[in-house]
VEXMAR-557844 format. One line per 8 residues: number of its first residue (from 0); for each residue y, z, x of N, C-alpha, C, O. Coordinates in pm, whole numbers, plus 50000, padded with zeros to 5 digits. Example, Ala and Ser with C-alpha at 12.3 -4.5 7.8 and 13.67 -1.06 7.14 Angstrom:
// residues 2
0) 49431:50780:51319:49550:50780:51230:49670:50780:51320:49668:50846:51424; 49775:50708:51285:49894:50714:51367:50003:50787:51290:50114:50804:51341 $
***
This chain:
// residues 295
0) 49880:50000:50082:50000:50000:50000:50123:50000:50085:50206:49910:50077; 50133:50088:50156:50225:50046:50289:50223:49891:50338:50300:49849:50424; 50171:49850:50302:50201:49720:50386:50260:49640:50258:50352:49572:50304; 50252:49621:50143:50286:49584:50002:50460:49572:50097:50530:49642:50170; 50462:49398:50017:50638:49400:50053:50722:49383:49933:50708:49313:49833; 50807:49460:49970:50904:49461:49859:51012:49413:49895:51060:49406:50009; 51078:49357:49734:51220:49259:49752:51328:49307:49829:51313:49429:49836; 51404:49281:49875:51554:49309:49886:51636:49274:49820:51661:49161:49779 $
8) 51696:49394:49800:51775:49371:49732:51896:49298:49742:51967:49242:49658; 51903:49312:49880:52100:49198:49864:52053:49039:49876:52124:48939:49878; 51891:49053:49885:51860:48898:49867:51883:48887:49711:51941:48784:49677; 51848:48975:49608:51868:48941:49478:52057:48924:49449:52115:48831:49393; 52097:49006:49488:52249:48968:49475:52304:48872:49538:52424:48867:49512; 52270:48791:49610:52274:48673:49657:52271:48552:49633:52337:48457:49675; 52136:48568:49514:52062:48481:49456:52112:48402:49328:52063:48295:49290; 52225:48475:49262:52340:48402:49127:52407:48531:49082:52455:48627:49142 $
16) 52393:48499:48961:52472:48604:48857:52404:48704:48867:52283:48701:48889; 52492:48839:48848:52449:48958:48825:52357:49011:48672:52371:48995:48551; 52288:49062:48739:52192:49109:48640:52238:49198:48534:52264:49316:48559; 52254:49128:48364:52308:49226:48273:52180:49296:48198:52069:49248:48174; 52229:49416:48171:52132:49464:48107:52149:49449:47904:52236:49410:47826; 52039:49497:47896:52013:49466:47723:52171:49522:47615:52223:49468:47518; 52202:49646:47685:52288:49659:47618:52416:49600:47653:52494:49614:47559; 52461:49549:47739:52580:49481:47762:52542:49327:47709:52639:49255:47732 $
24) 52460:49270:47661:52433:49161:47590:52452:49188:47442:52516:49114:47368; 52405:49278:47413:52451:49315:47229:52562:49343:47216:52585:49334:47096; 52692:49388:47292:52776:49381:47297:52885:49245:47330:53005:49242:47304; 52836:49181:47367:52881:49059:47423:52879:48926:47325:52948:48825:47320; 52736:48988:47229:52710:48882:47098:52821:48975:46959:52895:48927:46874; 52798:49070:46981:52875:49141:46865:53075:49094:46880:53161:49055:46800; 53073:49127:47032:53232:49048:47052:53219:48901:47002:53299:48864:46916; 53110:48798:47057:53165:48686:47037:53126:48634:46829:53165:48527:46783 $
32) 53068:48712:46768:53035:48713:46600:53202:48773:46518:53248:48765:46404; 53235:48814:46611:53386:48891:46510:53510:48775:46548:53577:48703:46473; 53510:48786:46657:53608:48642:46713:53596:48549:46597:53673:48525:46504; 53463:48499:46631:53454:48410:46512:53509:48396:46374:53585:48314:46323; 53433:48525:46321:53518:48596:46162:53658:48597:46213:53735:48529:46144; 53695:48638:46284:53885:48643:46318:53936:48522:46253:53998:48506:46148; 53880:48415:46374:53940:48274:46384:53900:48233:46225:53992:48176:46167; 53800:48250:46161:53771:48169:46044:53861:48187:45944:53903:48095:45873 $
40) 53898:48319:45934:53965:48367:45854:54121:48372:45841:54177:48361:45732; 54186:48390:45955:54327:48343:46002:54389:48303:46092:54511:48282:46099; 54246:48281:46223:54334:48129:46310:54358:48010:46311:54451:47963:46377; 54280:47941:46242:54270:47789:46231:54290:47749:46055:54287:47628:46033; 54303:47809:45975:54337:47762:45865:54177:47712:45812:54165:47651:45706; 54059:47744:45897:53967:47731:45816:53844:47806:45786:53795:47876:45874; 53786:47797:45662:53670:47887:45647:53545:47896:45675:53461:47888:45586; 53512:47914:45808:53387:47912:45865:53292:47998:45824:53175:47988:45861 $
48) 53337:48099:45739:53242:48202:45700:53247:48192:45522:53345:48177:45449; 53162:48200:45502:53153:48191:45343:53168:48323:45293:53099:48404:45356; 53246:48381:45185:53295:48494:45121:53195:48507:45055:53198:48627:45030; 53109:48467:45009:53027:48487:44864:52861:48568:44971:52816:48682:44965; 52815:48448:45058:52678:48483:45122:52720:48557:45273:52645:48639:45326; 52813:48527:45315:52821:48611:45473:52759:48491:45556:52759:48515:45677; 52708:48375:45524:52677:48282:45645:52800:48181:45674:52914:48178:45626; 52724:48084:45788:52838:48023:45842:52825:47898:45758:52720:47839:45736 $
56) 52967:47859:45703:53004:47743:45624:53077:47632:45694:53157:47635:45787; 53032:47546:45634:53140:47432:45685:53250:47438:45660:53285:47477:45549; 53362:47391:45782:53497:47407:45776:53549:47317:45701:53537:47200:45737; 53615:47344:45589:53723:47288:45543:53878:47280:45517:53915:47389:45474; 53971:47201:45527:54070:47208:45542:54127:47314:45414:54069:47364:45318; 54236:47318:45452:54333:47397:45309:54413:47283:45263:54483:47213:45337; 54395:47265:45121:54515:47195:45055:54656:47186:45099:54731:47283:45113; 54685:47064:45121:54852:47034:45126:54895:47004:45051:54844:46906:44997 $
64) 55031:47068:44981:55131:47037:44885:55184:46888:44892:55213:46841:45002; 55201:46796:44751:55275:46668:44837:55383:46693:44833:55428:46789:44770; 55456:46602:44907:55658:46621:44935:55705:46582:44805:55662:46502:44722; 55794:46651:44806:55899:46610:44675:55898:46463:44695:55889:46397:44799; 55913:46415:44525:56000:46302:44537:56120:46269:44608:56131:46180:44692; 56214:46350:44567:56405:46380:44645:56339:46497:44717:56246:46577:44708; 56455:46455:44801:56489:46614:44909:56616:46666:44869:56712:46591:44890; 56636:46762:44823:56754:46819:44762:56805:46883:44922:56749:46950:45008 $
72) 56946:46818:44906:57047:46888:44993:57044:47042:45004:57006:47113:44911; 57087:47088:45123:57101:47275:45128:57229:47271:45055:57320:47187:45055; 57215:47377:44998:57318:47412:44915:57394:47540:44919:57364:47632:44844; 57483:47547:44997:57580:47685:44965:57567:47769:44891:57594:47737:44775; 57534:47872:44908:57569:48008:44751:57691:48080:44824:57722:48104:44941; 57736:48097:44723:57871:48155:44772:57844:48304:44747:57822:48313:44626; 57834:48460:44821:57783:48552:44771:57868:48597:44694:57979:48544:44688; 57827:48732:44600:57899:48791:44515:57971:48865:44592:57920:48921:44689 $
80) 58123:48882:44557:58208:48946:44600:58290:49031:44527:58386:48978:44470; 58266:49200:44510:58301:49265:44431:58461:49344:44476:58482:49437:44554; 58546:49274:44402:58693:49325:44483:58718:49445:44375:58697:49448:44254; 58787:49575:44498:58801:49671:44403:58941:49642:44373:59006:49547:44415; 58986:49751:44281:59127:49689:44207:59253:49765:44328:59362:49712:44347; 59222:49855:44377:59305:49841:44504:59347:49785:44637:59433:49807:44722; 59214:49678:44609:59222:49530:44693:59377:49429:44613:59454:49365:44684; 59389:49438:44483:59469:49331:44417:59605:49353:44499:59637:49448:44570 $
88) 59693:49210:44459:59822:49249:44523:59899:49368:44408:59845:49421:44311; 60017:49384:44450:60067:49491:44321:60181:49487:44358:60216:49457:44472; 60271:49524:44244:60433:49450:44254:60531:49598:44184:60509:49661:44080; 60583:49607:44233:60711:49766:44251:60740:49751:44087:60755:49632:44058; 60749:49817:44004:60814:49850:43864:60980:49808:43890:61031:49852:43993; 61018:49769:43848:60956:49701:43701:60921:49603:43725:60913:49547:43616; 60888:49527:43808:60830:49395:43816:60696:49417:43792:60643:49527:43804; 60627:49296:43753:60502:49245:43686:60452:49088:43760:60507:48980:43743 $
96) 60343:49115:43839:60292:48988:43871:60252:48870:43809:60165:48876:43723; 60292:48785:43833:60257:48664:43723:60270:48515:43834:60363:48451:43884; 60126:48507:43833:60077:48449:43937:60070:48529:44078:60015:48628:44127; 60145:48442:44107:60132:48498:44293:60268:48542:44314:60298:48564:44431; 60380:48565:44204:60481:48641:44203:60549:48727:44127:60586:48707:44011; 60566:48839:44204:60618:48980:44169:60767:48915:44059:60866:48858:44107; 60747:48942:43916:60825:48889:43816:60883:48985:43748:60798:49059:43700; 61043:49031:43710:61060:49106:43613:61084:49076:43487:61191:49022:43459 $
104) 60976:49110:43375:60963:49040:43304:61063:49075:43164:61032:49045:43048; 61205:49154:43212:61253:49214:43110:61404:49108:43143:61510:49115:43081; 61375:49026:43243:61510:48960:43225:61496:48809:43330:61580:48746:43395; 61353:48791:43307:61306:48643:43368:61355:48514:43244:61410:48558:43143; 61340:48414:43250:61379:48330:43169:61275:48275:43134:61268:48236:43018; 61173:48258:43217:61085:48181:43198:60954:48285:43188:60838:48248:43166; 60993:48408:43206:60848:48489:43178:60918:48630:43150:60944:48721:43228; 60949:48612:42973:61074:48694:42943:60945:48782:42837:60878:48735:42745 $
112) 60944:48911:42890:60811:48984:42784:60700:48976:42809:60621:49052:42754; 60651:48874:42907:60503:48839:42916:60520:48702:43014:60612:48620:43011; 60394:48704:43108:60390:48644:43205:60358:48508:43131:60249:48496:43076; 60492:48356:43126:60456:48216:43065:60538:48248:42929:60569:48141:42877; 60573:48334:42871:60693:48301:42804:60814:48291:42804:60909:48367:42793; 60789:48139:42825:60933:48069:42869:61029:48029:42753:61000:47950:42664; 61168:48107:42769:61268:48119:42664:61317:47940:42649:61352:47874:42552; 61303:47915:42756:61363:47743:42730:61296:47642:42663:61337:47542:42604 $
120) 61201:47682:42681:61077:47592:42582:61093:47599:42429:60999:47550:42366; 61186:47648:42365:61239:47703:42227:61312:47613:42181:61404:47565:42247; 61276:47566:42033:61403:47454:42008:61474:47496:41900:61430:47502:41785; 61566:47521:41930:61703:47600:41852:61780:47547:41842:61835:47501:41942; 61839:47517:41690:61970:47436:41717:62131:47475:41772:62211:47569:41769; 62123:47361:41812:62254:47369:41857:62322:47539:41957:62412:47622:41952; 62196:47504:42041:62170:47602:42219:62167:47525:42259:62112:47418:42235; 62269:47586:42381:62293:47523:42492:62213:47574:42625:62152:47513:42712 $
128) 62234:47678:42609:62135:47761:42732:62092:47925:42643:62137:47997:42554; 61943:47917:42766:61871:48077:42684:61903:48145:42816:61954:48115:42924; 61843:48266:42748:61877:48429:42856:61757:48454:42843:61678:48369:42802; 61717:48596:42884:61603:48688:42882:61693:48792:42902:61775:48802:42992; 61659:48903:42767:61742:49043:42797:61642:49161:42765:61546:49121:42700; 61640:49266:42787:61558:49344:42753:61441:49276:42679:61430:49279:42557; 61329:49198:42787:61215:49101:42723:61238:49033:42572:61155:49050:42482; 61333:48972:42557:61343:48954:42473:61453:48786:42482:61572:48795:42510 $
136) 61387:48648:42453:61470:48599:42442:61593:48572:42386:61596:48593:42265; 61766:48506:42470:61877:48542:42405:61897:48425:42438:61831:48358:42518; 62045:48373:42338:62117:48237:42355:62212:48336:42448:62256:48449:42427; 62221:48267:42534:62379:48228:42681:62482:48200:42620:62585:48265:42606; 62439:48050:42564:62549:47974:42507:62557:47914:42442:62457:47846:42462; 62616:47863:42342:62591:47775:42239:62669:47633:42293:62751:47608:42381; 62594:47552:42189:62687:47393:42200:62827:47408:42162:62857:47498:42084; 62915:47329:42209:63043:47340:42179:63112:47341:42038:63084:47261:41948 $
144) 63186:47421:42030:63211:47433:41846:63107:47515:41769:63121:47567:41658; 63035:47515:41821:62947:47637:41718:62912:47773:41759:62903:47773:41882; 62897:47844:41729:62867:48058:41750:62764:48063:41725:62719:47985:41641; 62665:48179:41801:62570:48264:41705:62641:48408:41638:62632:48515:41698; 62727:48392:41484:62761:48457:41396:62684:48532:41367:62696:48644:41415; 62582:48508:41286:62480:48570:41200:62410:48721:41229:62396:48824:41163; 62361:48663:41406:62276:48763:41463:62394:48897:41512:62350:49011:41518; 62512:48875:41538:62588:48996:41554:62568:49029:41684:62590:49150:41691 $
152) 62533:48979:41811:62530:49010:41932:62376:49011:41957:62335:49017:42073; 62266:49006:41827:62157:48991:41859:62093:48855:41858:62035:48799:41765; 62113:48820:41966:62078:48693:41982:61948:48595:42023:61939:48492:42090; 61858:48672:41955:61701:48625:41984:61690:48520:41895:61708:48515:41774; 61649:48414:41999:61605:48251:41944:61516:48262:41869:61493:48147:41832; 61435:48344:41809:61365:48339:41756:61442:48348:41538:61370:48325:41441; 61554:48376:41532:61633:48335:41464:61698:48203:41453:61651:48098:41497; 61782:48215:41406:61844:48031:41334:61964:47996:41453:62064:47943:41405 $
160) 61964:48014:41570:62008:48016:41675:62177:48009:41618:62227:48076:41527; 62246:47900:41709:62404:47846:41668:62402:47789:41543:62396:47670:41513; 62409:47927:41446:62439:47856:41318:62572:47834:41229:62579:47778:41120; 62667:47888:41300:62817:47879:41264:62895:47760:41312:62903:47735:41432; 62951:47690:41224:63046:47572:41297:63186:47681:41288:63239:47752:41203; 63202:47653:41403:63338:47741:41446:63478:47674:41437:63577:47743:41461; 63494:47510:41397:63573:47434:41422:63639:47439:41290:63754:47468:41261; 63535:47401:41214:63634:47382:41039:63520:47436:40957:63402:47469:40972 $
168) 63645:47425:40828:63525:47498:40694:63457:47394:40618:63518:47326:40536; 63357:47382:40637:63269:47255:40611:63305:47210:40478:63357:47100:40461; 63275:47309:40361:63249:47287:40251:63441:47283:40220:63480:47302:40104; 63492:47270:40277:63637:47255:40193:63705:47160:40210:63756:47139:40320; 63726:47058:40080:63682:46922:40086:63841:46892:40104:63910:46984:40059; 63895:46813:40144:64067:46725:40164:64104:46623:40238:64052:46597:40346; 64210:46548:40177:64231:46389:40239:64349:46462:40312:64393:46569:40269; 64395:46406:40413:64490:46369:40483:64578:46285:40494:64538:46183:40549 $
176) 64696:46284:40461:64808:46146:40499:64932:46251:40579:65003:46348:40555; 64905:46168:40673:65113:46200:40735:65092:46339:40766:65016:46407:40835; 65225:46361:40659:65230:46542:40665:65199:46626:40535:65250:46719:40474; 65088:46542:40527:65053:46643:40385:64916:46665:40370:64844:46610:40453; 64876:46716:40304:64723:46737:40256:64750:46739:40145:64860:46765:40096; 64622:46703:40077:64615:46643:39908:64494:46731:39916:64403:46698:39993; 64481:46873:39822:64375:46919:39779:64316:46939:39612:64401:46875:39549; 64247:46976:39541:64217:46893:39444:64329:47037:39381:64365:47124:39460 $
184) 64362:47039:39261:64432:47082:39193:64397:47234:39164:64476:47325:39188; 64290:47248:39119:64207:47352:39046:64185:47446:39133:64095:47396:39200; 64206:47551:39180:64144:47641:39313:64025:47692:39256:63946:47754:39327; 64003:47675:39135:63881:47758:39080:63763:47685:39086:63654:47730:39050; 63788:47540:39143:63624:47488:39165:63560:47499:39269:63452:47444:39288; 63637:47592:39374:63575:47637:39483:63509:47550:39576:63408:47596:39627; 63547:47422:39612:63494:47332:39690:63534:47354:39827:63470:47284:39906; 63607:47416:39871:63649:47460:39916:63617:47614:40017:63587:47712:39949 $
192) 63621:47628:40125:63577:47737:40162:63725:47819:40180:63813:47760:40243; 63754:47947:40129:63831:48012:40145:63799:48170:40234:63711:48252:40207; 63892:48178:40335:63926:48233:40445:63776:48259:40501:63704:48356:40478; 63747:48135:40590:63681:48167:40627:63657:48245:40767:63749:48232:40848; 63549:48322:40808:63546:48474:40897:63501:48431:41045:63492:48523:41127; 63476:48321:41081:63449:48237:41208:63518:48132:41283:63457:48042:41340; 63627:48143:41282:63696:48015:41324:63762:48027:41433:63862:48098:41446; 63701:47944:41537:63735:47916:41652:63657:47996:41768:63645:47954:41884 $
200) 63611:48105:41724:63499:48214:41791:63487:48310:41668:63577:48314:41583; 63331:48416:41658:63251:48423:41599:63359:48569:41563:63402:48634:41659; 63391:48604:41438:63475:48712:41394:63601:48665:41358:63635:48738:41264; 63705:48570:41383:63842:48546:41371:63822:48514:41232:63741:48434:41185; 63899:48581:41177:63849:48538:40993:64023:48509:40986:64118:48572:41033; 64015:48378:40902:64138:48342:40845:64156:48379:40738:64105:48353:40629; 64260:48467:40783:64321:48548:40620:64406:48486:40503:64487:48403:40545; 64409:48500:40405:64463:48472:40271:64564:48567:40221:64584:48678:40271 $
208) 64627:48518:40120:64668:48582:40061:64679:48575:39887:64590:48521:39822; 64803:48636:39820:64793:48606:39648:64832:48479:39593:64807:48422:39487; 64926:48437:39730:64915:48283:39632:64899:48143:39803:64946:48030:39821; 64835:48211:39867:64751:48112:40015:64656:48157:39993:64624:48244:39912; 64558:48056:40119:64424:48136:40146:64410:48046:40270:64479:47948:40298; 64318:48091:40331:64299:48078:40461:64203:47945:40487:64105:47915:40419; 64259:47864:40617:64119:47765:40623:64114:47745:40765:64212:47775:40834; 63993:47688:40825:63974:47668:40934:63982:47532:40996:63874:47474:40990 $
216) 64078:47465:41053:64125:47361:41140:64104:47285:41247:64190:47217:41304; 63976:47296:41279:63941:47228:41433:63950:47358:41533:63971:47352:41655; 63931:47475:41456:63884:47600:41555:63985:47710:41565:63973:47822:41615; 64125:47630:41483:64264:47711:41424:64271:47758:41277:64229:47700:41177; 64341:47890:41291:64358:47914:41166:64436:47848:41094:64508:47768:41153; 64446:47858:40969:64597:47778:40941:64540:47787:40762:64429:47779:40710; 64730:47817:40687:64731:47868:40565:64739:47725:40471:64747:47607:40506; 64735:47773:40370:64746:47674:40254:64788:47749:40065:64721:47837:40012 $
224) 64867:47706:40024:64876:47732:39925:64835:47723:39801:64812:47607:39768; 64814:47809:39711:64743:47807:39609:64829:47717:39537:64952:47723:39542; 64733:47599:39441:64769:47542:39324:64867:47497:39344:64869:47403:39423; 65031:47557:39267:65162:47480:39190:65261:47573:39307:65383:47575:39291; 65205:47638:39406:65293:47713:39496:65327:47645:39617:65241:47576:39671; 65439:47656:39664:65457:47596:39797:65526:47714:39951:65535:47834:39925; 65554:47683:40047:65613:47768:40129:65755:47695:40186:65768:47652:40300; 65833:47693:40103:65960:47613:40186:66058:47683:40270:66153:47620:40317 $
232) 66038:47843:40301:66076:47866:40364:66060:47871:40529:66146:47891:40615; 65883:47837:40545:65834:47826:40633:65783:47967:40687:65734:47974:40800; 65799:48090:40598:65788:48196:40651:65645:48223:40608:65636:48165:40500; 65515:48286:40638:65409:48335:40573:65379:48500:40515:65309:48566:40439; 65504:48507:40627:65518:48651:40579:65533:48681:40441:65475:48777:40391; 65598:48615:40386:65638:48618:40179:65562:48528:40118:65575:48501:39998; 65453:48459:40219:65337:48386:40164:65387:48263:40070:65479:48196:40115; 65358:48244:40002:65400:48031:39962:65478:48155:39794:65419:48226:39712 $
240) 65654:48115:39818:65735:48176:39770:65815:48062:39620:65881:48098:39523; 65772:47929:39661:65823:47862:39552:65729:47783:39444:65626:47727:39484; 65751:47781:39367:65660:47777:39248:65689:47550:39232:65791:47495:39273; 65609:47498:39186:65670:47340:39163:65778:47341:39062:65771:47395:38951; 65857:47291:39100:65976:47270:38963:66061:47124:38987:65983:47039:39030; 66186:47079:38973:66144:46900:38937:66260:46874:39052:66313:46764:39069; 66300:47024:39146:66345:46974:39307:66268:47011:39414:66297:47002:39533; 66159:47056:39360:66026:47069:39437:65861:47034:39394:65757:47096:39411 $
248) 65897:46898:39328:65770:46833:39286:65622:46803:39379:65589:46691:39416; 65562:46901:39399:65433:46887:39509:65439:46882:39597:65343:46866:39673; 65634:46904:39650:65622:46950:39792:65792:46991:39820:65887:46953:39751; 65799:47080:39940:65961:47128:39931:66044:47005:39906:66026:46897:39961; 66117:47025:39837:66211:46898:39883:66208:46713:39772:66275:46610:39770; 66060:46782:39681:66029:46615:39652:66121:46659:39518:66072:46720:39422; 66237:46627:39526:66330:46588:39332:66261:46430:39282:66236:46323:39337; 66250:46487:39149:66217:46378:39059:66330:46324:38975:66400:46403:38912 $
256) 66353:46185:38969:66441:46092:38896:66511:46223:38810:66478:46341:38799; 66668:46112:38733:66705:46242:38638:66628:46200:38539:66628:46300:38467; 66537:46092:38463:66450:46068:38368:66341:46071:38359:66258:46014:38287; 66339:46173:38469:66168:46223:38485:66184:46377:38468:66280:46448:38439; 66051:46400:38499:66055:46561:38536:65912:46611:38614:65814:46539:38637; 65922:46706:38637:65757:46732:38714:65638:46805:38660:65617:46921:38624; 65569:46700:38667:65429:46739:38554:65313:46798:38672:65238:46709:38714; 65292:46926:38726:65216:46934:38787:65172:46864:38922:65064:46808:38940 $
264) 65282:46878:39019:65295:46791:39093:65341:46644:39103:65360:46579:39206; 65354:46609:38988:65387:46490:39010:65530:46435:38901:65533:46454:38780; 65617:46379:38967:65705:46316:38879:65684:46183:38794:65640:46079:38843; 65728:46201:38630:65655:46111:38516:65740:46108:38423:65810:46205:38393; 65742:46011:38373:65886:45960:38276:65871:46106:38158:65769:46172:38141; 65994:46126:38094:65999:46217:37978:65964:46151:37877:65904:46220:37795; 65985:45979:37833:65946:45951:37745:65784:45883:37765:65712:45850:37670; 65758:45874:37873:65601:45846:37864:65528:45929:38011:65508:45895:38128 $
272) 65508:46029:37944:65445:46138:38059:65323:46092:38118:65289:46155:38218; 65224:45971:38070:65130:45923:38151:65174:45818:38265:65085:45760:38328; 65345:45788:38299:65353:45683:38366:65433:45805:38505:65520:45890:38483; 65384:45782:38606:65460:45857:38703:65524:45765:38765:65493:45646:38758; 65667:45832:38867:65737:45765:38911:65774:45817:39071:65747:45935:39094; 65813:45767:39141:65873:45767:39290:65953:45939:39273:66029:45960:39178; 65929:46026:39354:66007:46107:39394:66114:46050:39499:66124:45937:39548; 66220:46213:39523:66297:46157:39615:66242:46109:39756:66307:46024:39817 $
280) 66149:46150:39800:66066:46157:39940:65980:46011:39963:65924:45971:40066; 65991:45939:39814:65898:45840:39808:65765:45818:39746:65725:45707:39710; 65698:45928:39735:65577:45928:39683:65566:45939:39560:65627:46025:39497; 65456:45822:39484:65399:45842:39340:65311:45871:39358:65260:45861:39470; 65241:45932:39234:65135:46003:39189:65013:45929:39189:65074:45823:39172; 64891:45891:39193:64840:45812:39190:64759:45861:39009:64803:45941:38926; 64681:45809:39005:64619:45779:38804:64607:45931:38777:64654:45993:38682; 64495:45999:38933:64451:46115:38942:64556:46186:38973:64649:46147:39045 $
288) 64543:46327:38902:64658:46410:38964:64611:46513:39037:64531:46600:39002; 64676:46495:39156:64685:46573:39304:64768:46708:39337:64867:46714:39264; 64761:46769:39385:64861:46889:39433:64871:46828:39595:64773:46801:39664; 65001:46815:39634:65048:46775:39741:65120:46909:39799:65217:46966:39750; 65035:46951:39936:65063:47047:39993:65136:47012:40120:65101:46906:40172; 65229:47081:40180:65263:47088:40326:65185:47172:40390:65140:47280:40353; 65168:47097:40524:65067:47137:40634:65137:47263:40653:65097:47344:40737 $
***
């Protein structure tokens, strides 16, 4: 038995690979069986292992989605942006923002009470220009010759704006010649506006009296006499002092023929009182009978 030869060993290490033993091989198959399961399951996108039996399956791909028809552009979102209210701009009392400017809205013109109510945008007659006064639209000014009377200093357009003619009295009807006025006879048909309370600016009232009354002239006062009365003294103070009589036929001064006499203004024969005739001044009567006043 002594003589029995035995290997060497660094001839076996010599000879290739190192000698593994049993258990470093079951380990080596158990590493390379899980790899596997790894990769099948989420490296390669395919299923080498079947879920249902635990054996190895054929690999198959995973479904691909097809491409859109269109490719829709990226699109911006704009994020939500929550501004607190002490972010806003803010405008000193009394002003009021309206738009992007600090506005006071108690005497703006165009944002008179509220931000866009604009006083000019108003159609009022006979305004010339608007205001804003205590929020509240006002006429400035009126067109020429006319007042806002009515409102009394309250002058919100939202009323009948310039409604006073300030120049003359509309309704008081008369012809004109020369130096006279011809008004109709009767004072009692009232065609006529008597003393009127606006003339020439809004309050000047043309006064009257018991036998005048007042009228308005192109924005002047100016008197006139009642009916069969005249003023030949020229004074107004004693107001229209002469009555018609036949050396003051419808006006100071007009004498009628000695075969006339004066019928209510007018001079007309005694024996035929429908025919009138020439005063001293010149003037006949016409069919109608007139009261001939001095201006």
């Amino acid at each position: 038995m002594a003589d029995e030869k035995r290997d060497d060993p660094k001839k076996e290490q010599k000879s290739g690979f190192p000698q593994m033993s049993a258990m470093h091989v079951v380990i080596a198959i158990a590493v390379i069986v899980l790899a596997v399961i790894f990769i099948a399951k989420f490296g390669f996108g395919m299923d080498l292992i079947s879920s249902s039996s635990g054996e190895m399956a054929i690999a198959k791909p995973r479904p691909v989605s097809p491409a859109p028809a269109t490719i829709q552009k990226d699109v911006a979102v704009r994020p939500s942006i929550s501004i607190r209210p002490d972010m806003l701009p803010s405008c000193d009392a009394p002003k009021t923002l309206c738009g992007d400017t600090c506005t006071d809205i108690q005497t703006n013109v165009n944002n008179c009470g509220a931000c866009g109510n604009d006083c000019t945008s108003r159609d009022v007659k006979n305004v010339a220009e608007y205001g804003c006064a205590n929020a509240k639209c006002t006429i400035t000014s009126c067109q020429p010759g006319y007042g806002d009377c009515m409102n009394k200093g309250t002058t919100d357009v939202n009323g009948d704006g310039c409604e006073t003619n300030l120049m003359t009295s509309e309704s008081w009807i008369y012809n004109q010649y020369s130096s006279y006025v011809y008004q109709q006879k009767d004072p009692e048909s009232k065609v006529y506006l008597e003393n009127p309370a606006n003339c020439g600016s809004c309050g000047n009232k043309c006064e009257g009296g018991s036998t005048f009354f007042g009228i308005c002239d192109r924005g002047a006062c100016r008197k006139v006499c009642w009916g069969t009365w005249l003023n030949c003294d020229n004074s107004w103070g004693n107001g229209c002092e002469q009555v018609f009589d036949d050396n003051n036929c419808g006006a100071c001064g007009a004498k009628c023929p000695a075969d006339s006499f004066c019928n209510n203004g007018c001079c007309v024969l005694k024996s035929d009182h429908s025919k009138a005739v020439a005063d001293s001044l010149g003037v006949t009567c016409s069919g109608n009978i007139w009261v001939r006043q001095s201006k």
